[in-house]
N, C-alpha and C positions, 0 to 999 in steps of 0.2 A: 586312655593314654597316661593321664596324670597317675593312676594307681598303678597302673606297671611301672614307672619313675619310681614312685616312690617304693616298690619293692624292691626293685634291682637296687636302689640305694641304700636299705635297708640292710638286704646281701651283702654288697660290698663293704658295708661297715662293721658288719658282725662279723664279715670273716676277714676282716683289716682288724677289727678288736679283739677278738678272743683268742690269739696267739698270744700277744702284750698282756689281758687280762690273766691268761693262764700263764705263763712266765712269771708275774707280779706276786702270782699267789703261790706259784710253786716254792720263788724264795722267802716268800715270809714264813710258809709250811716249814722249810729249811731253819729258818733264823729260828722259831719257835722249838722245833726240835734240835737242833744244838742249843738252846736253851735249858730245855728240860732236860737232855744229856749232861750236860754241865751240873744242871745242880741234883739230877739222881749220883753224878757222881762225887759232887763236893758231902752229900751228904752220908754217903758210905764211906767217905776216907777217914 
């Protein structure tokens, strides 16, 4: 009983986290690359 608890909680937390965690990282992917956009193009102007 006690290890079915804590799997289903496990579940629910992983698929409660890894939306937020994957949104977190998509924008910092983002920030990162307009970063690097930014200065391959500052540095061709």
């Amino acid at each position: 009983m006690q290890r079915h608890f804590v799997l289903t909680t496990v579940a629910l937390l992983s698929s409660f986290l890894l939306p937020i965690t994957y949104k977190a990282y998509a924008q910092g992917q983002q920030k990162i690359d307009g970063l690097a956009t930014a200065a391959i193009t500052l540095k061709y102007l």
